[in-house]
N, C-alpha and C positions, 0 to 999 in steps of 0.2 A: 283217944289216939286215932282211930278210924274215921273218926269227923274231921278231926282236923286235915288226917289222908284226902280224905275225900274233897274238903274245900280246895285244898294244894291241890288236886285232881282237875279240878274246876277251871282252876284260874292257870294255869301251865298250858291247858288244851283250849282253852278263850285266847289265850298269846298266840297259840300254834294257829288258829282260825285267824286272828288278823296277821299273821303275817303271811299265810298265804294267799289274802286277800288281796293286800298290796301288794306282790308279786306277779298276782294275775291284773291288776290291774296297772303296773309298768308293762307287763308283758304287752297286752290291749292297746296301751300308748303308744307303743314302739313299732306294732305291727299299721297302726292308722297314719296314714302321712298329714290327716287334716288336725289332726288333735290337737291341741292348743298347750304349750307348756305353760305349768303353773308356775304362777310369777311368786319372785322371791322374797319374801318379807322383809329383808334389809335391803334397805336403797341404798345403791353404788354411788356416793356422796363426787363429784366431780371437780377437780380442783383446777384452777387453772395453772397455764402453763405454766415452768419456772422460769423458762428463758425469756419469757412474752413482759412486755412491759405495757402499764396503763397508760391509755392517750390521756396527754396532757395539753389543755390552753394553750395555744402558741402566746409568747408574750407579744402585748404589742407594742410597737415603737414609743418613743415618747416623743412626746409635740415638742417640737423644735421651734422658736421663738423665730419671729417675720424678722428678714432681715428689714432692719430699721434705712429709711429712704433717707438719701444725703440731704442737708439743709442748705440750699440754698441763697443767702442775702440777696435784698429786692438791691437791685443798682441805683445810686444816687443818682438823681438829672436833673438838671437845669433849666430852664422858662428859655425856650428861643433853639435848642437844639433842631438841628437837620438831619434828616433820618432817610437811608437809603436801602436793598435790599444786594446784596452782595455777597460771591462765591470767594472762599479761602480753600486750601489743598485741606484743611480739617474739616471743612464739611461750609453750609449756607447760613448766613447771618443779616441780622438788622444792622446796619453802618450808623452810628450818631455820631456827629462832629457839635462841637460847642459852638464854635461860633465859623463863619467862609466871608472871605474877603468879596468885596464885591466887584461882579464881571468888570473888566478894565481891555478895551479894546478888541471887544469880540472874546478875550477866553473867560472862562467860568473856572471857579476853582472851590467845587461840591468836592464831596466825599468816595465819589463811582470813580474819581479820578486815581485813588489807590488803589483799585484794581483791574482797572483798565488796561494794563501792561504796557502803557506806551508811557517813554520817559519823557516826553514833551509836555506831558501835564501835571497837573500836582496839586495835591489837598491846599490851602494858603489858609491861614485863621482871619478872624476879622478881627479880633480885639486889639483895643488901642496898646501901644507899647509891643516888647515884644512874642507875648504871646505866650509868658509865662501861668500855667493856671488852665490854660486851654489844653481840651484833650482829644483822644481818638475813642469812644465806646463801641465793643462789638458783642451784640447778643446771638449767642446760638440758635439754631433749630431745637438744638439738642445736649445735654450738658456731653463736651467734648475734653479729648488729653491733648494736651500744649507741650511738644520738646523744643519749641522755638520758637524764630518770627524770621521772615527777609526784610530788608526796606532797603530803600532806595530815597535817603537825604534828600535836603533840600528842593528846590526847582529845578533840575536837571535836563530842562530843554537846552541850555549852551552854557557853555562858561560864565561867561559873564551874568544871565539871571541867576545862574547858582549863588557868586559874588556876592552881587549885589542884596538876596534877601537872607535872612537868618534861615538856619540850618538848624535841627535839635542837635543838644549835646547829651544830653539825660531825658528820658524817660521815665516817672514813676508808676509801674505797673501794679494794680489791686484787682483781683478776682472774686467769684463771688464765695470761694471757698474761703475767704480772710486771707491770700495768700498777697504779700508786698515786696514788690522785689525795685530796686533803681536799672534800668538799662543805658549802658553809654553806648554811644555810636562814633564812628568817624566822621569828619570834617572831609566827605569826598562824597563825588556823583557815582559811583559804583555799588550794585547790590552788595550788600551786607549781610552774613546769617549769623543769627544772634543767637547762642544758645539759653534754655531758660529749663530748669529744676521746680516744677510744678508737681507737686505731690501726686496732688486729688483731679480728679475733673473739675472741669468751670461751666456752668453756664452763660457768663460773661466775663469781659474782660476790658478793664480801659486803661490806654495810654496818655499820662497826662503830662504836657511839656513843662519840667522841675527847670532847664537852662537849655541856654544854646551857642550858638555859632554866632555874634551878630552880623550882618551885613552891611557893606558898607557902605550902602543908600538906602535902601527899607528894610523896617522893622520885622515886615510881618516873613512871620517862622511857614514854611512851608516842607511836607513830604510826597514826593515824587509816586511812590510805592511804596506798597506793607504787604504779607504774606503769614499764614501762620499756619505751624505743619507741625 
């Protein structure tokens, strides 16, 4: 009973020693401002925020397919064509005429002559008959949009060469977009504006004389002026 007292003795007053131990040595702590606190054996696990959200990949676009370039048709042409360089209100062009009648008395009757602006002169065809089959081609700088044409019929320096040579009546117009359309005209020496419903752009364009006016001393089909806006 006394031994046992005495270990109980022991170990109560070993307790009492460290805890005064550690007392005095918080107290030591608290009195030193360099002391160093001892670090905590659980780590403070840190979460992230809850409001915060992960950067994400921006998505990127998707590849958008090349616009595909219009097709073109090459212009049919013919062995013997006259070829000029020429200003329309839609923009600068190559003039091809199929066939020109030949100079008669000092005038010329080329192709400059439809836009020359003067009504004393005029495109004439050369082909035998009246000139049915014969056309007007005009090639752009540039594939351009068509809501017309002007022209100015026949020979239109005076009455009487008007008369006397054929005049178109029709037009068959084809571009290089496949686009075919018939143009009629009047039977008179006055500008004309012809409207025309062309989808697409053209890069070319030819007028080819389907009939006409005939005259009633020569065959050959002649236009004064052409314009295309």
């Amino acid at each position: 009973m006394l031994g046992n007292f005495s270990m109980t003795g022991r170990m109560a007053a070993g307790a009492v020693v460290c805890l005064l131990v550690g007392m005095a040595f918080s107290a030591m702590a608290a009195d030193d401002p360099n002391a160093q606190p001892v670090p905590n054996s659980t780590r403070e696990l840190r979460l992230p925020d809850a409001t915060s959200e992960p950067d994400m990949p921006e998505e990127a676009e998707p590849d958008m397919p090349d616009e595909a370039e219009p097709v073109f048709a090459v212009r049919p042409a013919r062995s013997g064509e006259s070829c000029q360089r020429q200003i329309f209100t839609v923009g600068s062009a190559t003039v091809c005429v199929s066939s020109i009648l030949e100079p008669q008395l000092g005038s010329r009757y080329g192709s400059v002559n439809l836009t020359d602006g003067r009504g004393s002169t005029a495109w004439v065809e050369g082909a035998a008959g009246d000139g049915i089959g014969e056309y007007i081609a005009i090639e752009f700088d540039a594939p351009v949009s068509i809501s017309g044409m002007e022209v100015a019929n026949g020979y239109g320096k005076n009455a009487d060469l008007f008369e006397k040579n054929s005049r178109v009546r029709n037009f068959s117009l084809s571009t290089s977009r496949g686009d075919r359309q018939s143009i009629a005209l009047r039977d008179e020496r006055d500008w004309q504006t012809i409207g025309m419903s062309l989808p697409e752009k053209t890069k070319w364009l030819v007028l080819t004389i389907s009939s006409v006016y005939p005259g009633w001393k020569y065959q050959d089909t002649a236009i004064s002026g052409l314009d295309l806006r």
